[in-house]
N, CA and C atoms as a LAMMPS dump frame, in Angstrom:
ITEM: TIMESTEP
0
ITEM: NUMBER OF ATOMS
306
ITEM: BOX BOUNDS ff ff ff
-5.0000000000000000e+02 5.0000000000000000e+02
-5.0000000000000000e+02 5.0000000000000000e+02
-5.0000000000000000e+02 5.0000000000000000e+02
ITEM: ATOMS id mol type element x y z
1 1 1 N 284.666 -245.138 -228.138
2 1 2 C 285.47 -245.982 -228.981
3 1 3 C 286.915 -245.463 -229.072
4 2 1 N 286.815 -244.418 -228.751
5 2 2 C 288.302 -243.825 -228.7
6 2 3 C 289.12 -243.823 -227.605
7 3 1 N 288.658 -244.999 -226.356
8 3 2 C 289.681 -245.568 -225.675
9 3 3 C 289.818 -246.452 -226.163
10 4 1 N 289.433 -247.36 -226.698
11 4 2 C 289.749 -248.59 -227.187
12 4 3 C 290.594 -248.297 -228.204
13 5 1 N 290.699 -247.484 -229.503
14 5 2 C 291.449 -247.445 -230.294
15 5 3 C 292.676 -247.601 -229.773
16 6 1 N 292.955 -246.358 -228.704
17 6 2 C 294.154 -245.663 -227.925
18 6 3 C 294.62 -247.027 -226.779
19 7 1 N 293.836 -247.606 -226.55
20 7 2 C 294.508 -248.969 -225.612
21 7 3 C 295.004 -250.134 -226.852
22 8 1 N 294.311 -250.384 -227.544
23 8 2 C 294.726 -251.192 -228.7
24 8 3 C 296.245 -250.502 -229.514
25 9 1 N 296.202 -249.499 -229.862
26 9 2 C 297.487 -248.897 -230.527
27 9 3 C 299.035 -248.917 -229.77
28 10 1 N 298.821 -248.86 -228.571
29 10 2 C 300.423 -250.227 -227.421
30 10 3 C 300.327 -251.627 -228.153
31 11 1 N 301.374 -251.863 -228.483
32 11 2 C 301.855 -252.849 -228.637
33 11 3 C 302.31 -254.1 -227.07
34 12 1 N 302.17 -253.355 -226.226
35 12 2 C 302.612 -253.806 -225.207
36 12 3 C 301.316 -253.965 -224.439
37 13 1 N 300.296 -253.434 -224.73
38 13 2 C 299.048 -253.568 -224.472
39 13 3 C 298.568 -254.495 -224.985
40 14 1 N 298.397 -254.966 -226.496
41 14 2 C 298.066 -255.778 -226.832
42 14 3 C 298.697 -257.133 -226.531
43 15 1 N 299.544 -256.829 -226.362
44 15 2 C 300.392 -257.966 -225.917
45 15 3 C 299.992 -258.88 -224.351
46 16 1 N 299.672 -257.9 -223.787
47 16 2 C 298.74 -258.244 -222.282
48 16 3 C 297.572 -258.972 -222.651
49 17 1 N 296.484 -258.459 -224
50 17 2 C 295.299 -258.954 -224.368
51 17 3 C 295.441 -260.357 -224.825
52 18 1 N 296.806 -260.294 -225.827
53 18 2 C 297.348 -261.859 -225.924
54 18 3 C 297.28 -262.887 -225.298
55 19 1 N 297.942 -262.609 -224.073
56 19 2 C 297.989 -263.31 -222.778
57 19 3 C 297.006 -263.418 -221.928
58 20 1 N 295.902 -262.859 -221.802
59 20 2 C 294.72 -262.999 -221.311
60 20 3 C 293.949 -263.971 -222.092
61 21 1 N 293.75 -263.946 -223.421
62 21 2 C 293.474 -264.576 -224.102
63 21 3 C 294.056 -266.064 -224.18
64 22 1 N 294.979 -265.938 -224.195
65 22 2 C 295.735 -267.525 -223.611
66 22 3 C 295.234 -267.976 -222.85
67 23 1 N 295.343 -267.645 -221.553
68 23 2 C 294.422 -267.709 -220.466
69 23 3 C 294.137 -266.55 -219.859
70 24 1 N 292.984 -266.909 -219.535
71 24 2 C 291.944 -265.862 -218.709
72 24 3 C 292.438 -265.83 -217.285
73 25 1 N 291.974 -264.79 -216.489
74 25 2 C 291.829 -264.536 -215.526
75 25 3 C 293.238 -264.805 -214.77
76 26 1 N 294.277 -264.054 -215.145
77 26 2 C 295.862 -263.949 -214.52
78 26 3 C 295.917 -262.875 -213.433
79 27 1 N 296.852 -263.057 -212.676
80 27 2 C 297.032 -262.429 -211.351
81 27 3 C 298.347 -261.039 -212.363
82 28 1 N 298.171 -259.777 -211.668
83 28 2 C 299.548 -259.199 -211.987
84 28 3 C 300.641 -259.887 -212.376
85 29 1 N 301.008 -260.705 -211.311
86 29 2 C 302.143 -260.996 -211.357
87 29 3 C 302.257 -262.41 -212.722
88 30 1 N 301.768 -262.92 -212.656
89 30 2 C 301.573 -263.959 -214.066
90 30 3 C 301.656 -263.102 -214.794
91 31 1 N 300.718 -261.796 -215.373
92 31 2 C 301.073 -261.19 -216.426
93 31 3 C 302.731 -260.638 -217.078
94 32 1 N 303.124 -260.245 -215.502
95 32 2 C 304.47 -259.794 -215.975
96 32 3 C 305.644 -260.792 -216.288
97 33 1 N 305.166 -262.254 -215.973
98 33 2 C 306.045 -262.927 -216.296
99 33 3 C 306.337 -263.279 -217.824
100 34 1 N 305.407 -262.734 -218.179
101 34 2 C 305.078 -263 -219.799
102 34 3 C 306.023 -261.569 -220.926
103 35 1 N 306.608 -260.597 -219.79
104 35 2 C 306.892 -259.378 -220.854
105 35 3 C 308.048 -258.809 -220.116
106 36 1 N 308.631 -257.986 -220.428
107 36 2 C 309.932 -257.663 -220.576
108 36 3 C 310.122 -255.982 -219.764
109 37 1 N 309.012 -256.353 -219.004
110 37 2 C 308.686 -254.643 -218.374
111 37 3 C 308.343 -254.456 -216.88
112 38 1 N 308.752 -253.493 -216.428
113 38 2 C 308.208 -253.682 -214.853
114 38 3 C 307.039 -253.892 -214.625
115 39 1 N 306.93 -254.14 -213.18
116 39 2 C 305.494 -254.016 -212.809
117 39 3 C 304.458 -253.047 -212.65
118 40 1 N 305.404 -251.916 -212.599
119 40 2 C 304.564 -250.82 -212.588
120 40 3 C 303.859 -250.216 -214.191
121 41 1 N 304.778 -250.911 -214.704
122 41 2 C 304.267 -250.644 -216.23
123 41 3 C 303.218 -251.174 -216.721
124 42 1 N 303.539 -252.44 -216.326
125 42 2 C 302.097 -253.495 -216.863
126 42 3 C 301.072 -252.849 -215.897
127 43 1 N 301.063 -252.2 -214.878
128 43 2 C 300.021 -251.613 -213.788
129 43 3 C 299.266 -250.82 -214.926
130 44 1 N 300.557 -249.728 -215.247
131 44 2 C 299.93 -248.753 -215.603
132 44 3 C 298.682 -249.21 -217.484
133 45 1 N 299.314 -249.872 -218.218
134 45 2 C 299.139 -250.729 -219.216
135 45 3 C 297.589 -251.124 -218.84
136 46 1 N 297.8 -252.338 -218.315
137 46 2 C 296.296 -252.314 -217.514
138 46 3 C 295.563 -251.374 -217.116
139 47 1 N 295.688 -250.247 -216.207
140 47 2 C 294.613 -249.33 -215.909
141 47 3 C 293.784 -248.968 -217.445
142 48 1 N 294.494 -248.481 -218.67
143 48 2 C 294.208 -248.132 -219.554
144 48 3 C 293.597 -249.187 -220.406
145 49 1 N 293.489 -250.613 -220.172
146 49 2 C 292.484 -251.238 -220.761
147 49 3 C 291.705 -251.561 -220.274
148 50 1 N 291.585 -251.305 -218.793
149 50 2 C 291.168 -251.178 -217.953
150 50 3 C 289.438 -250.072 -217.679
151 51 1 N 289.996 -249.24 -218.437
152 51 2 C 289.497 -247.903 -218.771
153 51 3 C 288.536 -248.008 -220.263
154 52 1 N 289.254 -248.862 -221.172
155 52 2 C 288.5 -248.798 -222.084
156 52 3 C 287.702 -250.283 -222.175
157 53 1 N 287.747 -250.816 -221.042
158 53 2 C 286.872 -251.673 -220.784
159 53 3 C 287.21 -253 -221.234
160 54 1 N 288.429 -253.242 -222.031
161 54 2 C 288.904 -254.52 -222.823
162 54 3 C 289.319 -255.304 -221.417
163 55 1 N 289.691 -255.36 -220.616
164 55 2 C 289.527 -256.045 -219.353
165 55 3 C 288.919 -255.743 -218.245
166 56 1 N 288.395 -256.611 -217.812
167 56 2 C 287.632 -256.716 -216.382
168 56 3 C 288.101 -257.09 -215.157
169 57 1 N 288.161 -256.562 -214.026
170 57 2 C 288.809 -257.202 -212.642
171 57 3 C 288.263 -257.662 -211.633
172 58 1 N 288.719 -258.92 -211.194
173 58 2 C 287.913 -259.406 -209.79
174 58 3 C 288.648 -259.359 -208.93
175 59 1 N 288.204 -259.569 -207.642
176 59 2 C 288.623 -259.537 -206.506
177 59 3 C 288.39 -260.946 -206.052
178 60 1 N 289.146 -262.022 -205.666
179 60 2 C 289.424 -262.843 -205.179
180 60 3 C 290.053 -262.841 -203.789
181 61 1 N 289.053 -262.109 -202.229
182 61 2 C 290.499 -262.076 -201.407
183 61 3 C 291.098 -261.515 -202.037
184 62 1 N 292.371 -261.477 -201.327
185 62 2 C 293.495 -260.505 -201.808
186 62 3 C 294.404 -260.39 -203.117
187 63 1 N 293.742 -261.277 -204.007
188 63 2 C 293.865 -260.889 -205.423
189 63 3 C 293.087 -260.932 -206.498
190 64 1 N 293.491 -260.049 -206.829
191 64 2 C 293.138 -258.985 -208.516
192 64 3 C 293.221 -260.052 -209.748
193 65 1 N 292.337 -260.586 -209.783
194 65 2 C 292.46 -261.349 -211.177
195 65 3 C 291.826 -260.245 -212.881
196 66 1 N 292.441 -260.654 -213.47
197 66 2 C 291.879 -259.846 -214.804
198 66 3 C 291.49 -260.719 -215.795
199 67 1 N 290.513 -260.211 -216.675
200 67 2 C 289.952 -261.066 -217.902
201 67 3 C 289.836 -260.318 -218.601
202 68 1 N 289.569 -260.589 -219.651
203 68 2 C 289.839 -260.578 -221.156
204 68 3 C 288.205 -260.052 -221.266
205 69 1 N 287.881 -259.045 -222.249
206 69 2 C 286.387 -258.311 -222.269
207 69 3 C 286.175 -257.952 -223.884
208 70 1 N 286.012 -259.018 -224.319
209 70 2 C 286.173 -259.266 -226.161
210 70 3 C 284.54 -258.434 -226.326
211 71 1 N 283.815 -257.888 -225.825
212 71 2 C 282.976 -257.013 -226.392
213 71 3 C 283.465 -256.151 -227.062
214 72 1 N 284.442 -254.884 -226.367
215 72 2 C 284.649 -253.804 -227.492
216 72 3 C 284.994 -254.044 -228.507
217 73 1 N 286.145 -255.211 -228.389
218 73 2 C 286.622 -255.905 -229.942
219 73 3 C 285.512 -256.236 -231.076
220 74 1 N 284.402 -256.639 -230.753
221 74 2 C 283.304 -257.225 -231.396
222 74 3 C 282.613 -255.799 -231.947
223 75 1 N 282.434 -254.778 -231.493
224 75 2 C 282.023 -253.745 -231.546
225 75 3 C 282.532 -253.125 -232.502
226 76 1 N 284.283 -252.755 -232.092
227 76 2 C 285.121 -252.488 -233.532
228 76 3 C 284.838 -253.233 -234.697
229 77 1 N 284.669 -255.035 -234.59
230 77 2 C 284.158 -255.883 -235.835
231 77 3 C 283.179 -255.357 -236.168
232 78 1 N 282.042 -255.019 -235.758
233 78 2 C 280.915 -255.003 -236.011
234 78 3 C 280.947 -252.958 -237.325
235 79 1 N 281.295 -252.334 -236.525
236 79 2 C 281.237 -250.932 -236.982
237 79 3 C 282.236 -251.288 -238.286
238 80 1 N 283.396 -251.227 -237.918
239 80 2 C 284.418 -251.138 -238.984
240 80 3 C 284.992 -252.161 -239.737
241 81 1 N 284.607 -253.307 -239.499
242 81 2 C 285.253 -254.328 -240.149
243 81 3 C 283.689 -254.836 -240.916
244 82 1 N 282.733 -255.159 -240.027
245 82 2 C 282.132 -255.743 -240.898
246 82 3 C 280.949 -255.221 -242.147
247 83 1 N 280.788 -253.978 -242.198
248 83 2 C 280.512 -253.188 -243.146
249 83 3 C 281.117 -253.205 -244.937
250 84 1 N 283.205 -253.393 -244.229
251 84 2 C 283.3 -253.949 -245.444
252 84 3 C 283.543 -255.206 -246.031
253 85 1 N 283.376 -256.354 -245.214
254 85 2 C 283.186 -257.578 -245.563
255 85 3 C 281.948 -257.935 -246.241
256 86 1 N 280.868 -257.089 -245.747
257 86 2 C 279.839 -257.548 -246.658
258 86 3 C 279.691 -257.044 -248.082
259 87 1 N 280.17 -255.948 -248.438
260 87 2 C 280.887 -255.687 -249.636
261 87 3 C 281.463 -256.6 -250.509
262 88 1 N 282.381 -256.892 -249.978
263 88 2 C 283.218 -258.045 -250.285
264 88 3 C 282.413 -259.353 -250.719
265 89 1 N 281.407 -260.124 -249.961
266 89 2 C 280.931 -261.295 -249.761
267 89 3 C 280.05 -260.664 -250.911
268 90 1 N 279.192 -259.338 -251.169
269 90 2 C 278.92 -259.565 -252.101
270 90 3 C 279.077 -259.334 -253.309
271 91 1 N 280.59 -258.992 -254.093
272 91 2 C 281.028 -258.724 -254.869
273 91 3 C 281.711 -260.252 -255.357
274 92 1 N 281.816 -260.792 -254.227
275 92 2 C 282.089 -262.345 -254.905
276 92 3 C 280.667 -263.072 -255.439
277 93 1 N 279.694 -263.016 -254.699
278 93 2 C 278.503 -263.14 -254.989
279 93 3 C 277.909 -263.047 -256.496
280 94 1 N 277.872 -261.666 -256.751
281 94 2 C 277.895 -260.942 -258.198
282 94 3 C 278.997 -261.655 -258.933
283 95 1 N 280.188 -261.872 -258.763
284 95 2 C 281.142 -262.315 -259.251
285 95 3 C 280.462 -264.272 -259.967
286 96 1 N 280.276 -264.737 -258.804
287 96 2 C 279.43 -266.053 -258.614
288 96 3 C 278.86 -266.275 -259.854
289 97 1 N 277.414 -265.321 -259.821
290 97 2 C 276.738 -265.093 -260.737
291 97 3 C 276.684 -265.277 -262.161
292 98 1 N 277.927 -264.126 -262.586
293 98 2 C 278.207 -263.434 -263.59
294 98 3 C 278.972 -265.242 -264.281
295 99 1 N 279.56 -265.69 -263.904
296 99 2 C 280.415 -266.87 -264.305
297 99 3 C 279.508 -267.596 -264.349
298 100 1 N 278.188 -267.969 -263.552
299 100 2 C 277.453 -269.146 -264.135
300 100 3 C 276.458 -268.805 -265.198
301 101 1 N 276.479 -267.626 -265.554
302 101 2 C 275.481 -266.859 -266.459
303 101 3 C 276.376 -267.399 -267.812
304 102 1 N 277.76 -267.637 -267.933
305 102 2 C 278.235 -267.508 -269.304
306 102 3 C 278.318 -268.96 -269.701
């Protein structure tokens, strides 16, 4: 989980996930048309989400398409986010309650 944190914490990374998310499955070069950075940057950008698994790559012939790999994201939901939502859901709950009781 601690590539994903570390690929998520770029801003310029996420910013790639953005755009995948827009649409799926972009060539390099589509990606970079979208940002303000070389190509070797977005290369390098990619390897590292690459790494933490938030995108996936195909081979099409002679190009590299990438997608978007919303598991780890779901994973982070799942561990850290949704632990305290259910808190939440049920403190409104109790809350619910308490008001139709009076």
């Amino acid at each position: 989980m601690d590539k994903i944190f570390k690929a998520l914490a770029d801003s310029s990374r996420r910013q790639l996930l953005d755009e995948l998310f827009k649409r799926n499955g972009q060539t390099l070069s589509e990606l970079c048309e979208h940002l303000e950075m070389t190509r070797q940057s977005v290369t390098k950008h990619l390897v590292i989400l690459e790494e933490a698994n938030l995108i996936i790559v195909e081979y099409k012939g002679r190009h590299k398409f990438h997608f978007l790999n919303a598991a780890p994201i779901g994973e982070i939901a799942d561990r850290w986010i949704g632990k305290y939502q259910l808190q939440r859901v049920k403190a409104l709950s109790d809350l619910k309650k308490s008001l139709e009781e009076e």
